[in-house]
C-alpha positions in Angstrom: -130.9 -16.1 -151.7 -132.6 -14.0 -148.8 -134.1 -15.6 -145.5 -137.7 -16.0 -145.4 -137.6 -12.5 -143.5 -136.3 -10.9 -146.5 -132.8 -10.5 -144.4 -130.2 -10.0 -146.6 -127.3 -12.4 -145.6 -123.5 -11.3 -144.4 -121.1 -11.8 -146.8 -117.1 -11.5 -145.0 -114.5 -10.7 -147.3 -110.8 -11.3 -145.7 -108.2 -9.5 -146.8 -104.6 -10.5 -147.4 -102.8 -12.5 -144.2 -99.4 -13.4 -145.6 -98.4 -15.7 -142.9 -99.6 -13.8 -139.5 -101.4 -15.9 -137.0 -102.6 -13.9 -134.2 -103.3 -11.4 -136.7 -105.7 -13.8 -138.1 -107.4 -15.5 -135.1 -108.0 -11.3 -133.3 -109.3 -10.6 -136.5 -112.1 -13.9 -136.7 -112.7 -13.2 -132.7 -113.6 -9.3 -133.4 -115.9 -10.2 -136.6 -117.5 -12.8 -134.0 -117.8 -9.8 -131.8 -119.6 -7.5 -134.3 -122.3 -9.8 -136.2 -124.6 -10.8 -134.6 -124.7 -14.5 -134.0 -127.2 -16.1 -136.6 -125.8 -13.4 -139.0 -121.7 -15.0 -138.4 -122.8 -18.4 -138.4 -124.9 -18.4 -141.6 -122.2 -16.4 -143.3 -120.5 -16.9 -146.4 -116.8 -16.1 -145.7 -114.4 -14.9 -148.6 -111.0 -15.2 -148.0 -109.1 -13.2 -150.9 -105.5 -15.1 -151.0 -102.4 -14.7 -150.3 -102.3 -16.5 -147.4 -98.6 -18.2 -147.0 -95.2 -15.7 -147.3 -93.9 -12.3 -145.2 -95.6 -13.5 -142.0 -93.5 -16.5 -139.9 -96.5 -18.6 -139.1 -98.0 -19.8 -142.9 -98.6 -23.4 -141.7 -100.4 -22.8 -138.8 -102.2 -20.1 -140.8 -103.2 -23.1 -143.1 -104.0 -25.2 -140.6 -106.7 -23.0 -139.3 -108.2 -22.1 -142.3 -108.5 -25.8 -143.5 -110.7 -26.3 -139.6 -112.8 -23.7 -140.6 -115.6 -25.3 -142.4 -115.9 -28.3 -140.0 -116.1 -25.4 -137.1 -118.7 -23.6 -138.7 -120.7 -25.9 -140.8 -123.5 -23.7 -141.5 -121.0 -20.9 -143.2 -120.6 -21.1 -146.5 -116.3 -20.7 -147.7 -114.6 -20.0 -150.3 -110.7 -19.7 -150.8 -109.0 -17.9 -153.4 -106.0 -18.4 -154.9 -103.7 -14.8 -154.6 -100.1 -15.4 -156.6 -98.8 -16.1 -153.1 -100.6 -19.7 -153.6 -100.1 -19.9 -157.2 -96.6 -19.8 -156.8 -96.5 -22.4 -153.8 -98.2 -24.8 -155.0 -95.9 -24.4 -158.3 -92.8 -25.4 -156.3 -94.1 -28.2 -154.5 -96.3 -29.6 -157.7 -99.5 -29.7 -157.0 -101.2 -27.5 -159.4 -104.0 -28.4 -161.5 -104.2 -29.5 -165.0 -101.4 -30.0 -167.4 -98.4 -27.7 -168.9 -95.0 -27.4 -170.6 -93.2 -25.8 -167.9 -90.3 -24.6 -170.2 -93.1 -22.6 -172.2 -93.9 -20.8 -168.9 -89.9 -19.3 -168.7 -89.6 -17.9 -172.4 -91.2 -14.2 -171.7 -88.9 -13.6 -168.4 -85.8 -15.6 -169.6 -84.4 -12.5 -169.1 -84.9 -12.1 -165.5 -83.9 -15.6 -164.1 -80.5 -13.9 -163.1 -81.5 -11.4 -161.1 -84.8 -13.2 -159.7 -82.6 -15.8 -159.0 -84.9 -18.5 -160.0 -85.1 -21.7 -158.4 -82.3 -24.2 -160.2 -82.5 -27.2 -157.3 -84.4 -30.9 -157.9 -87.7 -30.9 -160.1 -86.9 -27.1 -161.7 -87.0 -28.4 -165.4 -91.2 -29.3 -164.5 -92.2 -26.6 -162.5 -93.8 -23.4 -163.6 -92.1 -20.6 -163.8 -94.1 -18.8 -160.8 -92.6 -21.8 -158.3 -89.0 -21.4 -159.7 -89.5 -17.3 -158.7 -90.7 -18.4 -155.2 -88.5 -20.4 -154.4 -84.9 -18.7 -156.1 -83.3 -16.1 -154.1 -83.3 -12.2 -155.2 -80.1 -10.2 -155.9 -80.4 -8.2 -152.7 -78.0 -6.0 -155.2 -80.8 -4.7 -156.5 -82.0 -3.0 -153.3 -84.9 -4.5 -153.1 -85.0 -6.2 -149.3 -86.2 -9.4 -149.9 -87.1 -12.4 -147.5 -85.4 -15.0 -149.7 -87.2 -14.4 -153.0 -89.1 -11.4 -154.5 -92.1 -12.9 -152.8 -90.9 -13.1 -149.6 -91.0 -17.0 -149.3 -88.5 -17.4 -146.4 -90.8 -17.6 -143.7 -92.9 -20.3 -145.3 -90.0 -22.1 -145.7 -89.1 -22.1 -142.3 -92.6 -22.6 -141.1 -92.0 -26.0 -142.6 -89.4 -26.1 -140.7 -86.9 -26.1 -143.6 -84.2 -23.3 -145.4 -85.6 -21.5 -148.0 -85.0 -22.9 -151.3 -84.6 -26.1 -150.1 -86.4 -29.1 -152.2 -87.3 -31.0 -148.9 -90.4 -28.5 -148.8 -91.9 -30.6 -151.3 -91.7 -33.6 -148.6 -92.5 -31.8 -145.5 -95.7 -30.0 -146.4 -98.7 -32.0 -145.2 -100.8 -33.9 -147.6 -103.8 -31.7 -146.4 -102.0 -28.4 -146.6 -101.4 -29.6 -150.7 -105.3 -30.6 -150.8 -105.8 -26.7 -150.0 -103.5 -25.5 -152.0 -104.7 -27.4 -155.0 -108.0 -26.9 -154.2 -108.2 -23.2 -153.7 -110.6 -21.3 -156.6 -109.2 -18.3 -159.1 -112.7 -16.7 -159.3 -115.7 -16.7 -157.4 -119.2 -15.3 -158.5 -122.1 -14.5 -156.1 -125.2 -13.7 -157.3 -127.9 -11.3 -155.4 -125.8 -10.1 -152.6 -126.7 -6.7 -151.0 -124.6 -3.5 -150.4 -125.9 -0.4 -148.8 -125.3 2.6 -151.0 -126.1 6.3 -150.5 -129.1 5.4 -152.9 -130.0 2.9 -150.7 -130.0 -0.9 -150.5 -128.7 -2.4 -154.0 -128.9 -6.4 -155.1 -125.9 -6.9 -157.0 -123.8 -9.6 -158.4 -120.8 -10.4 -156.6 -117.2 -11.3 -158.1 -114.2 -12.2 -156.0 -110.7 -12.4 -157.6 -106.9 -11.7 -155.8 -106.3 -8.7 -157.9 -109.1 -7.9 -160.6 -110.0 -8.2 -163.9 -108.9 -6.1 -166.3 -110.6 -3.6 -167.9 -110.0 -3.4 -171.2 -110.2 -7.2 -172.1 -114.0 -8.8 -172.1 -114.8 -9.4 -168.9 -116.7 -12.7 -169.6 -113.6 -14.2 -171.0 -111.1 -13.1 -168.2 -113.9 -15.0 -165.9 -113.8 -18.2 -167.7 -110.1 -18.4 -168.4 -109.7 -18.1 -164.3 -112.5 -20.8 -163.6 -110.5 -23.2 -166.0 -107.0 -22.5 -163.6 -104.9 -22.1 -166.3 -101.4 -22.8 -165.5 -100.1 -22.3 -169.4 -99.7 -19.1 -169.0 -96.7 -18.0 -167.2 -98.4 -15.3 -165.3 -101.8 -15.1 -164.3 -103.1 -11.5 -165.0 -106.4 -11.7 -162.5 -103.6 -12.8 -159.8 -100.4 -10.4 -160.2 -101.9 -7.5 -161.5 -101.5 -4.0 -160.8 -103.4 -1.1 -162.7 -104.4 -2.8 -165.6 -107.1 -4.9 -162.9 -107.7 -1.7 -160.5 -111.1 -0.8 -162.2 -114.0 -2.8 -162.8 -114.8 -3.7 -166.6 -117.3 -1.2 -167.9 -119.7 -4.3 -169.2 -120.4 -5.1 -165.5 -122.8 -3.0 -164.5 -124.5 -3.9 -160.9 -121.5 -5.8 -160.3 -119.0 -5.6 -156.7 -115.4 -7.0 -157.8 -113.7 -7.5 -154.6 -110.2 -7.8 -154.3 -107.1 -8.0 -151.9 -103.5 -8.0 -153.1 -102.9 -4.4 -153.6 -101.9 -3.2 -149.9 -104.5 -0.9 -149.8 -107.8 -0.9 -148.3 -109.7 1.3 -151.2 -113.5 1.1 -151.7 -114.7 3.3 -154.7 -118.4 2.6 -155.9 -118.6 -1.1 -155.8 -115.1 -1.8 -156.4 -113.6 -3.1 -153.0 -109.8 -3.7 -152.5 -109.2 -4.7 -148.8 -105.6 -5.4 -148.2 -105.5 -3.0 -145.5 -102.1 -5.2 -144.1 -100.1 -5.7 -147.5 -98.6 -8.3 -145.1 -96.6 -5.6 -143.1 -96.0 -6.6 -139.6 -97.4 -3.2 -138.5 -100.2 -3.1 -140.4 -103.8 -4.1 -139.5 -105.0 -6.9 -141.2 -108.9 -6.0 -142.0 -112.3 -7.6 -143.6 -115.4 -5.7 -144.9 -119.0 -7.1 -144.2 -121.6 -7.0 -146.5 -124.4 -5.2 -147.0 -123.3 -3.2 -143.9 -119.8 -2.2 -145.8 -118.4 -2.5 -142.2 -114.3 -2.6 -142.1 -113.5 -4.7 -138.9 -110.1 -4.9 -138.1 -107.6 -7.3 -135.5 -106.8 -4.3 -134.1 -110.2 -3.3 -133.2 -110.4 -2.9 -129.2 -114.1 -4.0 -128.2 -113.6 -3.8 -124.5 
């Protein structure tokens, strides 16, 4: 809801910061720079996933976000899962709800050899997504991999063990798990305000890692994400690419804001902000709403 001035409240959406610190804390100092006070710390803060992997600093990356909310109590926060976390919390067991984790493997059986899927202690119960993470990728392939094909190395070793190593599931922090576990698929916002050409619109507000895609009912993709479920061997509104670029033509007055893609793309009210891809030379940016600011780490505001 508005203020009682009838000021429409800031709504940050973070993009992607795959395991880069200092990227994260300039980027939080400049958007403390550019709202104004009451606006930052009345906020509600989106952050879009994909917060662990390519960058070398994924706990302490975690470690800040879980201080957030007790630093800035009058913000409202909500963090998405990106496949990054999905695939994480896989190999170190903490996802929610219940699943045959053979069932996951039968659709990519066929890849397990050159993915190099994980094959160490607790494999046989763990998803299929955590086995990926945590394998090593044929580097034959020329693909230049960090470990796996998502780049897990660095989180490993931010844990301060060798990638594919099972003593991850020991090391990671009991509160780092908590987030991990705890981290949503979807998030709707009702009555949030965009400026437009036309003007000042009220729209709803959906937040998911990669999209929803566009052909399937929307309504259905949005409750299958709220329920987290971990049967499927991939999840669609997490990984995908083209199929979840545009928004489903049913919602109408509706911003479906995104990361994952390694672009920063805004078309209508479609917003993908993944400015960074997690690159080490790009800039890793958020957009304010309604202003549709981009503010970036790299911004200089002296």
């Amino acid at each position: 809801m508005t203020d009682p001035n009838n000021k429409p409240r800031t709504v940050i959406c973070v993009g992607d910061i795959h395991g880069y610190l200092t990227k994260l804390l300039n980027l939080w100092s400049n958007l403390r720079s550019q709202i104004d006070p009451d606006s930052f710390n009345t906020a509600t803060v989106i952050f879009l996933g994909d917060y662990c992997d390519r960058g070398p600093d994924t706990r302490k990356v975690i470690d800040f976000l879980i201080t957030v909310p007790k630093r800035y109590p009058n913000q409202k926060h909500v963090f998405l899962s990106g496949n990054h976390e999905l695939a994480f919390a896989a190999f170190i067991g903490v996802l929610a709800g219940e699943f045959e984790a053979k069932e996951t493997w039968k659709e990519y059986a066929d890849n397990e050899e050159i993915e190099g899927w994980y094959k160490g202690e607790g494999y046989e119960k763990m998803h299929l997504q955590g086995r990926i993470w945590g394998g090593w990728f044929d580097v034959a392939q020329g693909i230049d991999c960090k470990g796996s094909i998502f780049d897990a190395a660095p989180t490993f070793g931010s844990y301060g063990v060798s990638h594919g190593s099972s003593e991850l599931m020991k090391v990671v922090p009991e509160d780092h798990k908590k987030f991990l576990a705890d981290v949503v698929w979807v998030h709707e916002e009702d009555d949030v305000c965009i400026e437009t050409q036309e003007g000042v619109k009220r729209c709803k507000l959906i937040a998911v890692h990669a999209g929803l895609e566009k052909g399937k009912n929307a309504r259905e993709q949005l409750e299958l994400l709220k329920a987290k479920d971990v049967s499927v061997p991939q999840v669609t509104g997490l990984s995908g690419r083209k199929n979840v670029w545009d928004i489903p033509k049913e919602l109408t007055e509706t911003v479906v804001v995104s990361g994952h893609h390694g672009k920063l793309h805004i078309e209508g009210l479609r917003l993908i902000i993944d400015e960074s891809g997690g690159l080490v030379g790009n800039p890793l940016a958020a957009i304010v709403l309604p202003s549709m600011k981009i503010v970036r780490y790299t911004d200089n505001l002296s």
